[in-house]
C-alpha positions as CSV (number, residue, x, y, z in Angstrom):
1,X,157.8,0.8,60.4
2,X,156.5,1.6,63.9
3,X,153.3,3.5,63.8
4,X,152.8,6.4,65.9
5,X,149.9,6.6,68.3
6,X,148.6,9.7,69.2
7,X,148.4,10.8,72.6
8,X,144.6,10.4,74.5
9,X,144.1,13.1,77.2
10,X,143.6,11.5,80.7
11,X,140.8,14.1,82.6
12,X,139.9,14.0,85.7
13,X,136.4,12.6,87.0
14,X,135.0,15.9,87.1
15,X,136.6,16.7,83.9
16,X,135.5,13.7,82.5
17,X,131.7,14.7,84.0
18,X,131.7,17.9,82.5
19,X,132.5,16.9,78.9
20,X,130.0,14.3,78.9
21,X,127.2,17.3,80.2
22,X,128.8,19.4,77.2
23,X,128.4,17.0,74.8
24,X,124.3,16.2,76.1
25,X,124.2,19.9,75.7
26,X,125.4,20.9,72.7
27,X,124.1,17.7,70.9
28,X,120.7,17.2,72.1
29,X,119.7,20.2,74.6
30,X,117.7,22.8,73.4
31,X,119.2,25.4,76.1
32,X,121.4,27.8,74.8
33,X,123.9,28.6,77.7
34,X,126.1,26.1,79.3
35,X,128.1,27.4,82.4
36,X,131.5,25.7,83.3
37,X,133.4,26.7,86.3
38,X,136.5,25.7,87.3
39,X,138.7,26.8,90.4
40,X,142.3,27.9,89.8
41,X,144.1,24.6,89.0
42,X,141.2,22.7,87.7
43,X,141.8,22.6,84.2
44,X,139.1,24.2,82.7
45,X,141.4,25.6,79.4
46,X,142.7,22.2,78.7
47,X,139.4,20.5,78.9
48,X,137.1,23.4,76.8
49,X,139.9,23.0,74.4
50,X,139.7,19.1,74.5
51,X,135.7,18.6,74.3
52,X,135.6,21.3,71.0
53,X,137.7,19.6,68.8
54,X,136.2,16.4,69.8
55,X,132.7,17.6,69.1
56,X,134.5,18.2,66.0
57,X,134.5,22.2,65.6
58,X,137.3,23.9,64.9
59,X,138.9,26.6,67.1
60,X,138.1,30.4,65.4
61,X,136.1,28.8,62.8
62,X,133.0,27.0,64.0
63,X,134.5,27.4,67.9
64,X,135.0,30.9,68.6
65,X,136.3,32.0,71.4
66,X,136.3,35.3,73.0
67,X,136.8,37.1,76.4
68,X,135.5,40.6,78.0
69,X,139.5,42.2,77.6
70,X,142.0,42.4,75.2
71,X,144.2,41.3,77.3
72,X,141.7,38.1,78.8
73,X,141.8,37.2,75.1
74,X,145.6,37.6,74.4
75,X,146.2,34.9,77.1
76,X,144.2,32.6,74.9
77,X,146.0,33.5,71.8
78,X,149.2,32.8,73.6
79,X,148.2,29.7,74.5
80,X,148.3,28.9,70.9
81,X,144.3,29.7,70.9
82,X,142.7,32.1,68.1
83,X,140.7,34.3,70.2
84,X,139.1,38.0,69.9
85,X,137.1,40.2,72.5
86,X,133.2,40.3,72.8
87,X,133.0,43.1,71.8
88,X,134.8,42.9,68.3
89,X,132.5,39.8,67.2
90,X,129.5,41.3,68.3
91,X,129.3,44.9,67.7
92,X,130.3,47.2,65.0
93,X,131.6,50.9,65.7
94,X,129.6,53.4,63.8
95,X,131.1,57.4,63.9
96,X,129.9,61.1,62.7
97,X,133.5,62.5,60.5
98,X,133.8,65.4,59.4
99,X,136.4,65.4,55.9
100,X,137.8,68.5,54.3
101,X,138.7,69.3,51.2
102,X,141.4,67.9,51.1
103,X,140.4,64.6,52.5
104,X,141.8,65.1,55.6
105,X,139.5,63.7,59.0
106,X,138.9,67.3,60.6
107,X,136.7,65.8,63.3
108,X,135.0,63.1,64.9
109,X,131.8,63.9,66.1
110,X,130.8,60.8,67.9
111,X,130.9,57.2,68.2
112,X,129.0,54.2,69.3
113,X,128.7,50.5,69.5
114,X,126.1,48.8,66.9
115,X,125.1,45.2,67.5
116,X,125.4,43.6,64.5
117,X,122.4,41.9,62.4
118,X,124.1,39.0,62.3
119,X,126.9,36.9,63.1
120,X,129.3,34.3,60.1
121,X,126.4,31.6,59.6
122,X,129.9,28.8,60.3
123,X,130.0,29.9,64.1
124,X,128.1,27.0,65.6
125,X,129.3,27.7,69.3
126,X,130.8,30.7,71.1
127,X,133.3,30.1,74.1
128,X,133.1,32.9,76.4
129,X,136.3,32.7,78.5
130,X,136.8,34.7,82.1
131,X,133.3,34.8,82.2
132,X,133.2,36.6,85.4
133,X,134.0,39.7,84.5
134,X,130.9,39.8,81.7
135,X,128.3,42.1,82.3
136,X,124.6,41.2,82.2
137,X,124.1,44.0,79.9
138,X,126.7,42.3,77.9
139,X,125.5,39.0,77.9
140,X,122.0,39.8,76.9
141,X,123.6,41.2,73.5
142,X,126.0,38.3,73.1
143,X,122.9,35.9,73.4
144,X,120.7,38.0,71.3
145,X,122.6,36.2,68.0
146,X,120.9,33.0,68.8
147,X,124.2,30.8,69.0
148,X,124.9,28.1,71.5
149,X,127.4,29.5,74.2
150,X,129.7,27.9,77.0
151,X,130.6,30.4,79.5
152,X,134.0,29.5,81.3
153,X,134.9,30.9,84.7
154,X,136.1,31.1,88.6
155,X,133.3,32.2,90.6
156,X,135.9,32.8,93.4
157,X,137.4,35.9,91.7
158,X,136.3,39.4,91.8
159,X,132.4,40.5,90.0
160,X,132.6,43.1,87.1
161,X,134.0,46.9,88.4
162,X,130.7,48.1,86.5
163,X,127.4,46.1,86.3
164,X,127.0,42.3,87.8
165,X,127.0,39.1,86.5
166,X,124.6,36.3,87.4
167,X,125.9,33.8,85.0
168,X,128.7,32.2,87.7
169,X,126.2,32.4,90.4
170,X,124.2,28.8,88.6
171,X,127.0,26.6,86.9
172,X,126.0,23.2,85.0
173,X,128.9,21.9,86.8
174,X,132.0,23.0,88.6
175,X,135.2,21.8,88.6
176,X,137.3,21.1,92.3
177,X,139.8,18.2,91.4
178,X,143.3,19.8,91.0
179,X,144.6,18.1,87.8
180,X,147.8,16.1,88.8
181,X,150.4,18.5,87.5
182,X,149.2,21.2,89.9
183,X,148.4,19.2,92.8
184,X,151.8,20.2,94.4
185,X,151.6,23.6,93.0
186,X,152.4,26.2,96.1
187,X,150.5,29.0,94.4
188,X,147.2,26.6,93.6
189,X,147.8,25.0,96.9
190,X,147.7,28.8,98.5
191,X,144.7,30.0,96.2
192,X,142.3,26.9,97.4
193,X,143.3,28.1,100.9
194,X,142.2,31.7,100.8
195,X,139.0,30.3,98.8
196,X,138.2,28.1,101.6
197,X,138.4,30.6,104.0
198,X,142.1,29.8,105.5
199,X,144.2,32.3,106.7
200,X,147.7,32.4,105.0
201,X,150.8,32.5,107.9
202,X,153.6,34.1,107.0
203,X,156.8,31.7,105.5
204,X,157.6,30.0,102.4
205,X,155.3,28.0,100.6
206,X,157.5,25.6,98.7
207,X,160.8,27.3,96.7
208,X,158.6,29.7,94.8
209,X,155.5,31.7,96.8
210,X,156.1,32.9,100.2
211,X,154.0,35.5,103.0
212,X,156.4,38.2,104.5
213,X,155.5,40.9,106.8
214,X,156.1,44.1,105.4
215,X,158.1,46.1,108.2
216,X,160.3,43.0,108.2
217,X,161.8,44.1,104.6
218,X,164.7,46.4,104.4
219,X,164.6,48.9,101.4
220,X,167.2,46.9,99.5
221,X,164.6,43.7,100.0
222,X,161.9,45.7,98.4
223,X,163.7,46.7,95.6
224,X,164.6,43.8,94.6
225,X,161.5,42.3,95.1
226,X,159.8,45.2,93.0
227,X,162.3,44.9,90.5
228,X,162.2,41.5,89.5
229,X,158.2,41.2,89.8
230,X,156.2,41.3,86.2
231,X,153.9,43.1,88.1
232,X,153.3,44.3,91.7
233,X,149.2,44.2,92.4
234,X,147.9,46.6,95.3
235,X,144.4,47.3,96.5
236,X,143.8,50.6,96.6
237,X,144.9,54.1,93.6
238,X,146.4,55.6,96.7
239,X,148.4,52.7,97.0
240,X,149.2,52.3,93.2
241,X,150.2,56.4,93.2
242,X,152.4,55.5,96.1
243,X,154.2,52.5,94.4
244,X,154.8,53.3,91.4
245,X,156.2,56.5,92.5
246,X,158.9,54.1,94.8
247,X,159.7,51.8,91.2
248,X,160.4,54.9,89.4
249,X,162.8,55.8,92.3
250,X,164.4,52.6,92.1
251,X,164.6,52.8,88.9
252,X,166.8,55.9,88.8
253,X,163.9,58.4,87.1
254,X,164.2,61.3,89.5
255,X,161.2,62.6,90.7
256,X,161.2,66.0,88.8
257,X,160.6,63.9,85.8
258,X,156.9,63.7,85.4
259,X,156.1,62.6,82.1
260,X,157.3,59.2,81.3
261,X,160.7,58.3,80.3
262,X,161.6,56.1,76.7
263,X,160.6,52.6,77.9
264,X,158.0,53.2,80.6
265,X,155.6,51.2,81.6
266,X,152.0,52.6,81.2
267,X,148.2,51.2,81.8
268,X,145.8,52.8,79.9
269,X,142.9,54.0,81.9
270,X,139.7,55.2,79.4
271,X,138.2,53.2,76.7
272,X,138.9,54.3,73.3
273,X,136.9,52.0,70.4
274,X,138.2,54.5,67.7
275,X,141.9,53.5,68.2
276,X,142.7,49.6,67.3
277,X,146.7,48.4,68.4
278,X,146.2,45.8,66.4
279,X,146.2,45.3,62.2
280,X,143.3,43.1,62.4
281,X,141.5,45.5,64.6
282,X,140.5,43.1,67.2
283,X,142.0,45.1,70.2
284,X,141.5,48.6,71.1
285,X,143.2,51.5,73.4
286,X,140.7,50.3,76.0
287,X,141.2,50.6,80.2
288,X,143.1,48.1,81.8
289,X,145.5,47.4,78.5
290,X,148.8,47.5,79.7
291,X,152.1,48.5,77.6
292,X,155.5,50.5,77.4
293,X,155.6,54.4,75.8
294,X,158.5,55.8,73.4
295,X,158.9,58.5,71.9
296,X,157.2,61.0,74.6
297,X,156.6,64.4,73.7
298,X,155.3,67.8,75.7
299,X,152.4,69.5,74.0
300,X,150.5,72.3,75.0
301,X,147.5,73.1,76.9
302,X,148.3,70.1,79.3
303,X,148.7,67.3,76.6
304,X,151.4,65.0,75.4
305,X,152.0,62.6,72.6
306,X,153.5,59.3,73.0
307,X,154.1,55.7,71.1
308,X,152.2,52.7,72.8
309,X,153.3,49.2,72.4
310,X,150.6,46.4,74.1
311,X,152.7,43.9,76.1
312,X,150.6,41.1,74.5
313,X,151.6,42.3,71.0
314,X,154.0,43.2,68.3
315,X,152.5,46.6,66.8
316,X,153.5,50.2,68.3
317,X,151.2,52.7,67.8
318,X,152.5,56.0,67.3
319,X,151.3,59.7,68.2
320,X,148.7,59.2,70.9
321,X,147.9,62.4,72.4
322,X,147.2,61.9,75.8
323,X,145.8,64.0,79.0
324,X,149.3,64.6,81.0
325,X,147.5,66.5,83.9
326,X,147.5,63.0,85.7
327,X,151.3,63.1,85.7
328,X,152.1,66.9,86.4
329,X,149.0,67.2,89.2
330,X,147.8,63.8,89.6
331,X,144.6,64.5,88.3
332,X,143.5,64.7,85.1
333,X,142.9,67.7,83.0
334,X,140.7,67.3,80.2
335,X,137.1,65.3,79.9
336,X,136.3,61.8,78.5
337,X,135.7,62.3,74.7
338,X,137.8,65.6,74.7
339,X,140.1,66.1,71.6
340,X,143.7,66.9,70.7
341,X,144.3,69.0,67.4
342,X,147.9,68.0,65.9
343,X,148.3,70.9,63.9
344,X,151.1,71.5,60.3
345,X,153.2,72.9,61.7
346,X,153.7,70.6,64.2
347,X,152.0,71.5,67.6
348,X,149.8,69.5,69.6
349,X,146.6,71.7,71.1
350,X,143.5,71.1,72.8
351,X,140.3,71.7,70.8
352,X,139.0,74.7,72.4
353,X,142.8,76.7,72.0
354,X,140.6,79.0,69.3
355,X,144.0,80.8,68.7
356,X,146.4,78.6,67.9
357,X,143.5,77.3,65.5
358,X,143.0,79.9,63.9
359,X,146.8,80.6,63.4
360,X,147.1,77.2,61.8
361,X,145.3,74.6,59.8
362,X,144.2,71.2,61.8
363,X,146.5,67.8,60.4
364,X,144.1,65.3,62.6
365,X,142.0,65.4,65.6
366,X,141.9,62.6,67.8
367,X,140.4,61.6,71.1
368,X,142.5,62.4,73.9
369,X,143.9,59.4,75.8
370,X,144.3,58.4,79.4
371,X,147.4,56.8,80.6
372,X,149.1,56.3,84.1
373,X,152.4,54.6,85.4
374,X,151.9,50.9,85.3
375,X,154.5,49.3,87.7
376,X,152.0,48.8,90.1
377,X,147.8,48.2,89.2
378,X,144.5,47.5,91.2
379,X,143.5,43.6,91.7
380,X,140.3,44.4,89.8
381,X,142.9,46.1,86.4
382,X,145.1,43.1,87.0
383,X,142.1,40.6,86.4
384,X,142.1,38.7,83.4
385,X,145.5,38.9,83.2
386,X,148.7,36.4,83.8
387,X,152.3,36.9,84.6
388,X,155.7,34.9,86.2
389,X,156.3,36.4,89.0
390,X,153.9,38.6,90.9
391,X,153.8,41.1,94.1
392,X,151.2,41.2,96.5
393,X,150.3,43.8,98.3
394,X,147.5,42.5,100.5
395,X,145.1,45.3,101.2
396,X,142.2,42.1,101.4
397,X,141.2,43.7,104.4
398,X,139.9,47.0,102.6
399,X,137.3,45.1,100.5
400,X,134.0,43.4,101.6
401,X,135.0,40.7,99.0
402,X,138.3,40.4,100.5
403,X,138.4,36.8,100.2
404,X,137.7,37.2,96.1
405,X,140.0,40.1,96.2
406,X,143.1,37.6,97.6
407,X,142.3,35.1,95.3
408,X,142.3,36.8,92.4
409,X,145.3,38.2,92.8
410,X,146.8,34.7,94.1
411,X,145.9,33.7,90.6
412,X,147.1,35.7,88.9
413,X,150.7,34.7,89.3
414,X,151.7,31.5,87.4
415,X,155.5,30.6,88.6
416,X,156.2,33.1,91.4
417,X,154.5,34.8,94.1
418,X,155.4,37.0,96.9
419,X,152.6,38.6,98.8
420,X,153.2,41.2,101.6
421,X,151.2,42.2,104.4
């Protein structure tokens, strides 16, 4: 019988560099951060992945691997990686709950994020992945535990919104060398361009990414190109409100109809720690998590409840209240950490309504949730993030990082690409 042999990766030289460097530092270095970047197209997944199972750990066992977002990590976990956010293996959410009589949660008082002592004594090396985005307030807690840690990265995209981050400023190594099945890539081929400074001329880049002026499209051309686009990625909120305000047109939601419809798509735009979308309670309702509402409901003073299902997962989580002011005004009307009162018989009221608490007993309290309209998100929401076909609006020319800004939202489209200027 014909044995079967099993399949040795071919890396690149630079690939093949960095692994050796991993190995000398894991093995025999007494430093506890290694630094790996890799431009768009490099590789960098397919070799972290490569050198940790040889060094013989085992992915989400002794290997974990983490990233700053839920949905940073969910691209890992669809890759067929386990994978969690920082701040779920790190830190520990400690709140103040207040529990009547008959053991119902009356209110929440407040919350906060408690590093842990300690972490599982079988983690021997955490992989940090999209390591651009990280904080250094973040990273100093991350390293606090002690373990050895391999930051991944693309120093060519965008720094943390909040904070900076040093770490992708002094890489061990980066990695330049295209790997061969993206050398004729027109997306990779368009996102070392703009990284080296190259303007991008209007016209097709091979059958899939092209450059079109914008007055050249005709409203049907837009629409279709809106349409079919996983996501359309603009530069500035005035721009987003804008946009999204077209899809829904296109979409046949008439304008009158402010709250979202069954099936919209929503971004959620505040951090929430006390609500996990998950079973496991790895991801939370946290800004930049992307999804589609059901079930939308009119409250009163100014709130609404929904149903949120997470694009990356399988779980819909029901009765959010949420601030609607955003979508009847365009701004929002209540404050970060303000709560919703879902009442027996039914009604949905803001905390300070005195009357209608008095008039009725209090079924939960919750947080009060931020949501906007999703068709169209900021570069720097869209970060971390991976879809088919992508929409460019190219507002580079707002940003002093206008460069980063491009190619980071180059990057962020895997099979198709249309940018518009």
């Amino acid at each position: 019988m014909k044995q079967e042999v099993s399949a040795v990766p071919v890396l690149t030289d630079d690939q093949s560099e960095a692994a050796e460097l991993i190995e000398e530092w894991y093995f025999h270095l007494n430093m506890q951060i290694f630094v790996l970047c890799g431009y768009a197209g490099t590789g960098k997944t397919f070799l972290v992945d490569h050198i940790v199972r040889k060094m013989g750990l085992v992915p989400g066992v002794s290997a974990v691997f983490v990233a700053p977002t839920g949905k940073a990590a969910s691209v890992l976990i669809r890759s067929g990686t386990p994978a969690s956010t920082i701040h779920s293996l790190i830190y520990t959410r400690e709140e103040d709950i207040e529990i009547n009589e008959d053991g119902e949660i009356v209110s929440e008082r407040f919350l906060r994020f408690v590093l842990k002592s300690s972490l599982p004594k079988e983690i021997k090396l955490i992989v940090v992945d999209e390591t651009s985005m990280v904080s250094d307030d973040l990273l100093r807690d991350l390293l606090s535990f002690g373990v050895k840690c391999l930051f991944c990265g693309d120093s060519a995209q965008l720094p943390p919104v909040y904070g900076t981050n040093s770490l992708m400023q002094t890489p061990a190594i980066t990695l330049k060398q295209i790997v061969r099945q993206k050398k004729d890539d027109p997306i990779v081929q368009m996102s070392e361009a703009v990284r080296a400074g190259k303007f991008l001329s209007y016209g097709r880049y091979g059958e899939r990414a092209a450059v079109v002026p914008k007055n050249a499209l005709t409203r049907a051309q837009r629409k279709e190109l809106f349409l079919k686009a996983d996501q359309v990625i603009v530069g500035t909120n005035r721009t987003r409100s804008l946009v999204n305000r077209e899809i829904r047109e296109y979409l046949g939601i008439p304008p009158e109809k402010t709250l979202p419809s069954e099936g919209e798509k929503l971004i959620c735009t505040l951090n929430d720690w006390s609500k996990p979308i998950d079973e496991e309670g790895n991801f939370h309702l946290v800004n930049g998590i992307i999804g589609h509402c059901y079930c939308v409901r009119e409250g009163e003073d100014g709130l609404g409840l929904l149903d949120f299902k997470a694009d990356f997962l399988d779980r819909t989580v029901c009765n959010l209240p949420f601030d609607a002011g955003v979508f009847y005004e365009g701004r929002y009307f209540h404050n970060y950490g303000a709560k919703a009162c879902l009442l027996t018989n039914g009604r949905l009221v803001h905390e300070n309504n005195v009357a209608a608490l008095r008039s009725a007993k209090v079924r939960r309290e919750e947080t009060v949730a931020r949501f906007e309209f999703a068709y169209a998100v900021t570069c720097h929401k869209a970060q971390g993030s991976e879809y088919d076909t992508v929409v460019v609006l190219d507002e580079s020319r707002l940003f002093a990082d206008g460069r980063q800004w491009l190619y980071t939202a180059i990057t962020r489209a895997k099979k198709n690409l249309v940018i518009i200027r």
